[in-house]
MARTORMAR-213308 format. One record per residue (C-alpha): residue number from 1; chain; y, x, z. Coordinates in nm, 2 decimals, decimal comma. Example, Ala and Ser with C-alpha at 12.3 -4.5 7.8 and 13.67 -1.06 7.14 Angstrom:
// MARTORMAR-213308
R | 1 | A | -0,45 | 1,23 | 0,78
R | 2 | A | -0,11 | 1,37 | 0,71
***
This chain:
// MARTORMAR-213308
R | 1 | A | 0,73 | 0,21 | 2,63
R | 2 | A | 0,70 | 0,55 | 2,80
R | 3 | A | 0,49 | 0,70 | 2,56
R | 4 | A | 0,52 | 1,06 | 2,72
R | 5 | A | 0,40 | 0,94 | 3,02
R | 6 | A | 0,12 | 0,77 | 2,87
R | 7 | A | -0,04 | 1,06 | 2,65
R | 8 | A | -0,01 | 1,31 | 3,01
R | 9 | A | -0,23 | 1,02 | 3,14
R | 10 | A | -0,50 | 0,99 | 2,85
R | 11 | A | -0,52 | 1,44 | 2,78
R | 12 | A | -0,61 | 1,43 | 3,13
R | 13 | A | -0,86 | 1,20 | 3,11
R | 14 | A | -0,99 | 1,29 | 2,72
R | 15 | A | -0,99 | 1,69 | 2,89
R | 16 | A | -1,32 | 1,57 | 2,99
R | 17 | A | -1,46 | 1,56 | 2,70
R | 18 | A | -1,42 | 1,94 | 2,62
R | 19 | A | -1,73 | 2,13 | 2,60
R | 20 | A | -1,95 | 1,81 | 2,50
R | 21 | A | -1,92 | 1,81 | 2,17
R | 22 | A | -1,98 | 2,13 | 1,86
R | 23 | A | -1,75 | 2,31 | 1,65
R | 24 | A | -1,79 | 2,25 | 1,24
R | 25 | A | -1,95 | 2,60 | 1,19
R | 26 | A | -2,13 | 2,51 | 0,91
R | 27 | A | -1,78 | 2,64 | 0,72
R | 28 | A | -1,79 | 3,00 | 0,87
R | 29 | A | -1,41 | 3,07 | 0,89
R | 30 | A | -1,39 | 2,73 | 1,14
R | 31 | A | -1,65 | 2,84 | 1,37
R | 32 | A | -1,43 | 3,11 | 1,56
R | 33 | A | -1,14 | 2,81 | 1,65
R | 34 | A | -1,12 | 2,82 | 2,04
R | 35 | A | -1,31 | 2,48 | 2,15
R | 36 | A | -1,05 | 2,41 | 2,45
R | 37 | A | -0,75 | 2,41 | 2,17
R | 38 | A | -0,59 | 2,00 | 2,23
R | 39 | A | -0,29 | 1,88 | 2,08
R | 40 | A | -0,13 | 1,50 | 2,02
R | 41 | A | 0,22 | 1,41 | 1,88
R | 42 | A | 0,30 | 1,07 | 1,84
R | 43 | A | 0,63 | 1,03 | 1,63
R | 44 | A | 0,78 | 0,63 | 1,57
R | 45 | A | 0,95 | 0,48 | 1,30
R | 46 | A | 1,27 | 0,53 | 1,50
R | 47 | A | 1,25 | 0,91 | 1,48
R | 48 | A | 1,14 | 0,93 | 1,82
R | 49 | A | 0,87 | 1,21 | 1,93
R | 50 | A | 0,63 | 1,28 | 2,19
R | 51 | A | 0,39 | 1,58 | 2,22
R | 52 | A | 0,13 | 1,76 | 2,46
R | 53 | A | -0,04 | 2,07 | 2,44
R | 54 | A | -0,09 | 2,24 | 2,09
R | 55 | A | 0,04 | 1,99 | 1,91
R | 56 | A | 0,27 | 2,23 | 1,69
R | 57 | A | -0,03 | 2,48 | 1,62
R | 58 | A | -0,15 | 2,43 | 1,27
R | 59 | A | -0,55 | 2,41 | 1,20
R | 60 | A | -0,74 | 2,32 | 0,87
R | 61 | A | -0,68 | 1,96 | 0,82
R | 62 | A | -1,03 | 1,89 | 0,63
R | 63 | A | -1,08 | 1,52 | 0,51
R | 64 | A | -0,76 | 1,43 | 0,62
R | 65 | A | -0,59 | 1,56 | 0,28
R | 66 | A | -0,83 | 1,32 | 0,12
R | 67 | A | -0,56 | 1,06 | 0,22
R | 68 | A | -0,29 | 1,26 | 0,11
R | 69 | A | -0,46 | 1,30 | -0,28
R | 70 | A | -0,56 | 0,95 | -0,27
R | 71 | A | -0,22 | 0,82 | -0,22
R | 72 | A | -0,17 | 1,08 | -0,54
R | 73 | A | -0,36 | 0,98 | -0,74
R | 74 | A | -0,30 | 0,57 | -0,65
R | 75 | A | 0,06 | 0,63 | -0,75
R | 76 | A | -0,08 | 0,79 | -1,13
R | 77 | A | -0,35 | 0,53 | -1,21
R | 78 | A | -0,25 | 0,26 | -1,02
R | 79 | A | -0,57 | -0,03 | -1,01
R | 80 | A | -0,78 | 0,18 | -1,28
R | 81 | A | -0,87 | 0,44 | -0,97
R | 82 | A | -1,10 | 0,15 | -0,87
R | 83 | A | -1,24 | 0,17 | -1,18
R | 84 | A | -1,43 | 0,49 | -1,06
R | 85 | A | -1,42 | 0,50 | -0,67
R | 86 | A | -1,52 | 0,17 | -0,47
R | 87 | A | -1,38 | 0,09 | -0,16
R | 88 | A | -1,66 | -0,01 | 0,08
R | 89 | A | -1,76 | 0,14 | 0,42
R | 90 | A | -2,05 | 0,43 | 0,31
R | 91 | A | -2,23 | 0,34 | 0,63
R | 92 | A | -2,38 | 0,67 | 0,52
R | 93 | A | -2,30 | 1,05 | 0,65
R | 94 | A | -1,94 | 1,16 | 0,46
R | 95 | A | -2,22 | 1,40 | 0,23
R | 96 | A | -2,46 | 1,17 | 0,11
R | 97 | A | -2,63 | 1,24 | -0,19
R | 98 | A | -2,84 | 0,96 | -0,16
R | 99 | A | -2,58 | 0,65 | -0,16
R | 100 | A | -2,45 | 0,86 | -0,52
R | 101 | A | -2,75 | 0,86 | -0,67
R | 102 | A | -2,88 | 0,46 | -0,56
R | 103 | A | -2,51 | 0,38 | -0,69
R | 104 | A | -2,53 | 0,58 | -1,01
R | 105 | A | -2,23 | 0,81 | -0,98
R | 106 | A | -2,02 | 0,55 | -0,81
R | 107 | A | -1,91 | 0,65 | -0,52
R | 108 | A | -1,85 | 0,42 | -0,19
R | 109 | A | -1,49 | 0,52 | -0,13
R | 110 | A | -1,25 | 0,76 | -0,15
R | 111 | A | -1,28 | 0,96 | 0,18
R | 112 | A | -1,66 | 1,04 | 0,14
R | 113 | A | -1,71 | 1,33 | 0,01
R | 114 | A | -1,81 | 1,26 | -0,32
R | 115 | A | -1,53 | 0,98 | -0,37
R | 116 | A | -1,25 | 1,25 | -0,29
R | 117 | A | -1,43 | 1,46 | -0,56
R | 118 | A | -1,34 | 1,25 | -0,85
R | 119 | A | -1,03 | 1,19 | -0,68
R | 120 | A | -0,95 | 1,52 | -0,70
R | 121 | A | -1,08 | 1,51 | -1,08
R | 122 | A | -0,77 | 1,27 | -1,15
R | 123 | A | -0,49 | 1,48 | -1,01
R | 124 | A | -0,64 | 1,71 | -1,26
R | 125 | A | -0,60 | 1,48 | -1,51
R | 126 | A | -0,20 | 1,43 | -1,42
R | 127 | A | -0,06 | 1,78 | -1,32
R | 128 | A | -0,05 | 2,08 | -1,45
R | 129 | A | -0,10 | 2,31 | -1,15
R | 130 | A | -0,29 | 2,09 | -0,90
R | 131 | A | -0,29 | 2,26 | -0,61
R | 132 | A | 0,09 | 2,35 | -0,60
R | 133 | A | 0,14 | 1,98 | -0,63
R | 134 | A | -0,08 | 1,85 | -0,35
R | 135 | A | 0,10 | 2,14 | -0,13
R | 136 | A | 0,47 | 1,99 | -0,25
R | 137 | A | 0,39 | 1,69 | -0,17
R | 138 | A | 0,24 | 1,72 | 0,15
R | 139 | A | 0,53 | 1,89 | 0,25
R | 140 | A | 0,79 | 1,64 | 0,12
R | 141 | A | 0,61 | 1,37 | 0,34
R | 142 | A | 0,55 | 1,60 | 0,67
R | 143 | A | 0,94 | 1,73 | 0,61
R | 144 | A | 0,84 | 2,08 | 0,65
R | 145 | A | 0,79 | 2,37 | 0,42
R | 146 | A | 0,58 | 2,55 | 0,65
R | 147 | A | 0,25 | 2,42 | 0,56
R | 148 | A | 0,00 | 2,61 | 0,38
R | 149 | A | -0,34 | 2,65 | 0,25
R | 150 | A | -0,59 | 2,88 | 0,42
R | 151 | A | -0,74 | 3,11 | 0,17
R | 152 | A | -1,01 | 3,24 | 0,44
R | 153 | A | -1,12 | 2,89 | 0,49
R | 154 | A | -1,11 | 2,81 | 0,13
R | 155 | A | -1,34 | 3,13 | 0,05
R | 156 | A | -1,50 | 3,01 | 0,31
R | 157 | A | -1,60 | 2,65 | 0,18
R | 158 | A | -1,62 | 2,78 | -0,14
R | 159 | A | -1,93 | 3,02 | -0,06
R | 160 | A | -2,13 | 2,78 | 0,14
R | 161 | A | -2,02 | 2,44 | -0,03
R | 162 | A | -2,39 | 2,38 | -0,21
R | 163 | A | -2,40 | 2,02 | -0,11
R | 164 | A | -2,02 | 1,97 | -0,23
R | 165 | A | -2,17 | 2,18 | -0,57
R | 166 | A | -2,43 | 1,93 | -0,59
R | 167 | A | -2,22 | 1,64 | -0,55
R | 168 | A | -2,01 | 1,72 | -0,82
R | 169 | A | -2,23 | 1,82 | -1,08
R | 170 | A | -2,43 | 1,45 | -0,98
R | 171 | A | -2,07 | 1,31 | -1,06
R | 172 | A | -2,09 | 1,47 | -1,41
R | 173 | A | -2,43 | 1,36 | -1,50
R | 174 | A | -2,27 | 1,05 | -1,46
R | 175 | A | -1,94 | 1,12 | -1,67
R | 176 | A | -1,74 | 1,05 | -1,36
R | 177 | A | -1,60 | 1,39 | -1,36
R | 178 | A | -1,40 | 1,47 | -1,66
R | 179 | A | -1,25 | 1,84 | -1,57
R | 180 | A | -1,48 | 2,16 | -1,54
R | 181 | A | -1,66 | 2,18 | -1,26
R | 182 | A | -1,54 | 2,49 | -1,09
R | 183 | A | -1,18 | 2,37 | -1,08
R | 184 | A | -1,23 | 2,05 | -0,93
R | 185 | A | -1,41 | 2,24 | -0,64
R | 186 | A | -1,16 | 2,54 | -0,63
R | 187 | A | -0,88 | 2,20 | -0,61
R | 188 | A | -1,09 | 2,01 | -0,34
R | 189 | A | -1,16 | 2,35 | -0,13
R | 190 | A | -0,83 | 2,42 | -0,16
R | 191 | A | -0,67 | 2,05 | 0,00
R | 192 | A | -0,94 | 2,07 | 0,24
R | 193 | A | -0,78 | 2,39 | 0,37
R | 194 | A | -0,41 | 2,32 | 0,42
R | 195 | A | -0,29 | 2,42 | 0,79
R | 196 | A | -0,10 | 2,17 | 0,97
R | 197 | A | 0,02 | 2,09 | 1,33
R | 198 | A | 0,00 | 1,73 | 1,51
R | 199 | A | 0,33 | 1,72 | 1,45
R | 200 | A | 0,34 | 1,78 | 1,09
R | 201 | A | 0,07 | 1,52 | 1,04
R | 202 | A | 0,24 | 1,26 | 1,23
R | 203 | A | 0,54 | 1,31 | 1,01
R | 204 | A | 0,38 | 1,32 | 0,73
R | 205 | A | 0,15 | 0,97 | 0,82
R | 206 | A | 0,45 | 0,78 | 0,88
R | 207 | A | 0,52 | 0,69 | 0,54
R | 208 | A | 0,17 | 0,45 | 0,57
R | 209 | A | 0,30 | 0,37 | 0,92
R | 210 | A | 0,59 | 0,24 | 0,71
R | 211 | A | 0,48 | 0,05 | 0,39
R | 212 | A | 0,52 | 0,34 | 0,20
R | 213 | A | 0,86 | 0,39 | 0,27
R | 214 | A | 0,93 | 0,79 | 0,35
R | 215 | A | 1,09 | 0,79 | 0,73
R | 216 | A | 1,37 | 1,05 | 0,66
R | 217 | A | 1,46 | 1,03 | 0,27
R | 218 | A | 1,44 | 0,64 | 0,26
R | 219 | A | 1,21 | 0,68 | -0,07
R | 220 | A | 0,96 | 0,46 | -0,18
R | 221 | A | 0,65 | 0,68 | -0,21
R | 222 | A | 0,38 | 0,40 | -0,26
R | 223 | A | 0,46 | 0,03 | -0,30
R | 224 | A | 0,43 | -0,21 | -0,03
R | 225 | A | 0,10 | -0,30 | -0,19
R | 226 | A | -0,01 | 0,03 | -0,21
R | 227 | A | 0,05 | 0,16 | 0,13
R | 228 | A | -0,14 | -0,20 | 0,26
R | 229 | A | -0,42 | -0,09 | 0,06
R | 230 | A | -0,50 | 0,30 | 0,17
R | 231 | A | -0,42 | 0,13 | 0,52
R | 232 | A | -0,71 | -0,08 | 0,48
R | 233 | A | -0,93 | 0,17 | 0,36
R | 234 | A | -0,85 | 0,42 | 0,66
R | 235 | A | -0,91 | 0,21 | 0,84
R | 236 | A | -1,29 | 0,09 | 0,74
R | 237 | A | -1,39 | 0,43 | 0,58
R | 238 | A | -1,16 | 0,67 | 0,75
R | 239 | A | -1,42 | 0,81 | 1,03
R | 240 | A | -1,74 | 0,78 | 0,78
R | 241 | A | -2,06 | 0,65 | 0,96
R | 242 | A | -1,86 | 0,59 | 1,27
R | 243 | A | -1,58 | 0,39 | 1,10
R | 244 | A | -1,71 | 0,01 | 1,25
R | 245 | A | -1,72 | 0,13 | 1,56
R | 246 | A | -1,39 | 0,32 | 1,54
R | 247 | A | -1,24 | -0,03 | 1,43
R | 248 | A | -1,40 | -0,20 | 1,72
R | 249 | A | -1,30 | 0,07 | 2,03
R | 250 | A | -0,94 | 0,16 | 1,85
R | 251 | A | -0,81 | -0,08 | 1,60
R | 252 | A | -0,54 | 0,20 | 1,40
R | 253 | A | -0,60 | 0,30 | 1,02
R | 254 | A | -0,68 | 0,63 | 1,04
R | 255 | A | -0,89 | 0,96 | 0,90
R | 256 | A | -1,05 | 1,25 | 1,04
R | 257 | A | -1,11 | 1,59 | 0,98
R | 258 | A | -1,42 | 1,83 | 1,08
R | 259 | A | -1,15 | 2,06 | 1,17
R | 260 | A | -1,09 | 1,85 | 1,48
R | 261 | A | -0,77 | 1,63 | 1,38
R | 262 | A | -0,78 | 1,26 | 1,34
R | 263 | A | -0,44 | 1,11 | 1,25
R | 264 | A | -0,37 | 0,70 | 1,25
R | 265 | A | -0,09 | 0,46 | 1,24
R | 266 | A | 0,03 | 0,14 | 1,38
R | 267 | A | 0,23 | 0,00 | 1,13
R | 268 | A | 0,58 | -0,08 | 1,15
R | 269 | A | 0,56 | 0,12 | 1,45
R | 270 | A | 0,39 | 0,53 | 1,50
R | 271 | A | 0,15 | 0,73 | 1,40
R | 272 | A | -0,03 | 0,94 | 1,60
R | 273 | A | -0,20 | 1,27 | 1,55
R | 274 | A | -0,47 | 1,43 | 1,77
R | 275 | A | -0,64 | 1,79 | 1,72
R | 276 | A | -0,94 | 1,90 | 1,94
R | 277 | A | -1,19 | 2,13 | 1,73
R | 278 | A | -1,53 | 1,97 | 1,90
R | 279 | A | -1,70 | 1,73 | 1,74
R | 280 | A | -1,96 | 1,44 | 1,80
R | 281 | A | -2,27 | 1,42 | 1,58
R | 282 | A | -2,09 | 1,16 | 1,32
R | 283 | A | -1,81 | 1,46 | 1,27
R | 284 | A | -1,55 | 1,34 | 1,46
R | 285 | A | -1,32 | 1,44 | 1,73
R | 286 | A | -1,49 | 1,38 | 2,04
R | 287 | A | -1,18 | 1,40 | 2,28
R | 288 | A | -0,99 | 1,28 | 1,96
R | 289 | A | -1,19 | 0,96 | 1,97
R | 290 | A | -1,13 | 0,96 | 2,34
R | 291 | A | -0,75 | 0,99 | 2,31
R | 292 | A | -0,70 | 0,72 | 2,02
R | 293 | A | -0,92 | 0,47 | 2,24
R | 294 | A | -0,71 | 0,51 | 2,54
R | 295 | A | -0,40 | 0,48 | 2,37
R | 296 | A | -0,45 | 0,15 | 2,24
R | 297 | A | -0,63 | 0,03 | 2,54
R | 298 | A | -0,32 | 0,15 | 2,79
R | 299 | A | -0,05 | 0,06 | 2,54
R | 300 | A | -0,20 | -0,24 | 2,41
R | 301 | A | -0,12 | -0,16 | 2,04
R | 302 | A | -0,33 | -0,24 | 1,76
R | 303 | A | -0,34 | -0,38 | 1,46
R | 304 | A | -0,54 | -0,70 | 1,53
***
């Protein structure tokens, strides 16, 4: 399949989605990020790679290191995660303090915010210097050294993250937070704002594209079972109160970020990552969403 051919043919069509959607700038440091800025890379279990545009600029990856901490954290406590985090669609926007409280300090899943939270809590539990080890291993699986956080973006969450602050202090009224408070956020601010390119995160994804299996080093990251598993999740709670109809119009495991990447697999076969920094109102990529639907529809890949 000519897959270079086919991603000229969606950007030109998803281009038309620039300027309709808004920029996260509810985190300060984002809201300067050029709108027009578009990237994919698509990268398949063969080692083969396709690109267009700014695919090998990096930008704050957001909620997609929430899949990179859970597949952490699954790997350290195994089935007893579930034990605090459910694994259900939130149906609910990826903030809700509402769903936490009717749940009592459950939260829906791991990729709301709350459920990446306690998340975050474990690797706390496990290593000794948390953020050096989300950064280590982020870079084993993307096969690049050159990923970072972004301290200005960091700062940045850190001074205006009152509804994160609220969320976790909620989480330890209910004893599902067992570490102080202010390290769990600095550790959450601090995953949220690793810089990475397209590129990087299709790398990097290709271990889920390939049941845990690392693509380069031939090491079993997560079990079969495992990788199946955060699959399944992505794939109904990746994209938050949009994640049915994300199913329904693309069919690929995925996860989005309010920094404008979205990143999702075919298994056994790519992954694909996507960056434009607009957003629709769910906080999604609105040419992202564009670019993932056409790909599936024109290369008629999917999971189902």
């Amino acid at each position: 399949m000519d897959y270079q051919k086919i991603i000229h043919q969606i950007a030109e069509e998803a281009k038309k989605e620039l300027g309709k959607g808004k920029i996260a700038n509810y985190i300060p440091a984002l809201a300067n990020i050029p709108s027009d800025k578009f990237g994919i890379a698509i990268e398949t279990i063969k080692g083969e790679r396709y690109s267009f545009g700014d695919y090998d600029e990096p930008f704050s990856i957001q909620s997609i290191s929430k899949v990179f901490t859970l597949m952490m954290a699954f790997t350290k406590e195994n089935t007893k995660l579930w034990q605090r985090v459910d694994v259900e669609p939130s149906g609910n926007p990826f903030n809700s303090l509402v769903q936490l409280e009717f749940e009592a300090g459950i939260p829906r899943n791991p990729f709301i915010n709350a459920g990446a939270l306690v998340v975050t809590d474990i690797l706390l539990d496990h290593y000794a210097s948390p953020k050096a080890s989300i950064l280590d291993y982020v870079r084993r699986l993307s096969g690049s050294d050159d990923v970072y956080f972004d301290y200005e973006v960091a700062a940045s969450e850190r001074e205006f993250g009152y509804t994160n602050t609220a969320l976790v202090n909620f989480l330890k009224s209910h004893k599902n937070i067992h570490n102080h408070i202010d390290k769990v956020l600095d550790v959450y601010f601090h995953q949220c704002s690793i810089r990475m390119s397209c590129q990087q995160l299709a790398h990097a994804f290709l271990t889920l594209a390939n049941h845990g299996v690392h693509p380069d080093t031939k090491e079993q990251i997560l079990s079969r079972s495992q990788a199946k598993r955060i699959n399944a999740i992505m794939l109904t709670c990746g994209f938050y109160d949009q994640a049915g109809e994300f199913a329904f119009c693309v069919g690929m495991p995925g996860k989005s970020g309010v920094g404008g990447g979205i990143v999702a697999v075919i298994p056994e076969e790519l992954a694909i990552a996507v960056w434009s920094p607009e957003l629709n109102e769910h906080g999604n990529s609105k040419a992202g969403i564009s670019v993932l639907e056409q790909f599936t529809t024109l290369t008629g890949l999917s999971i189902f």
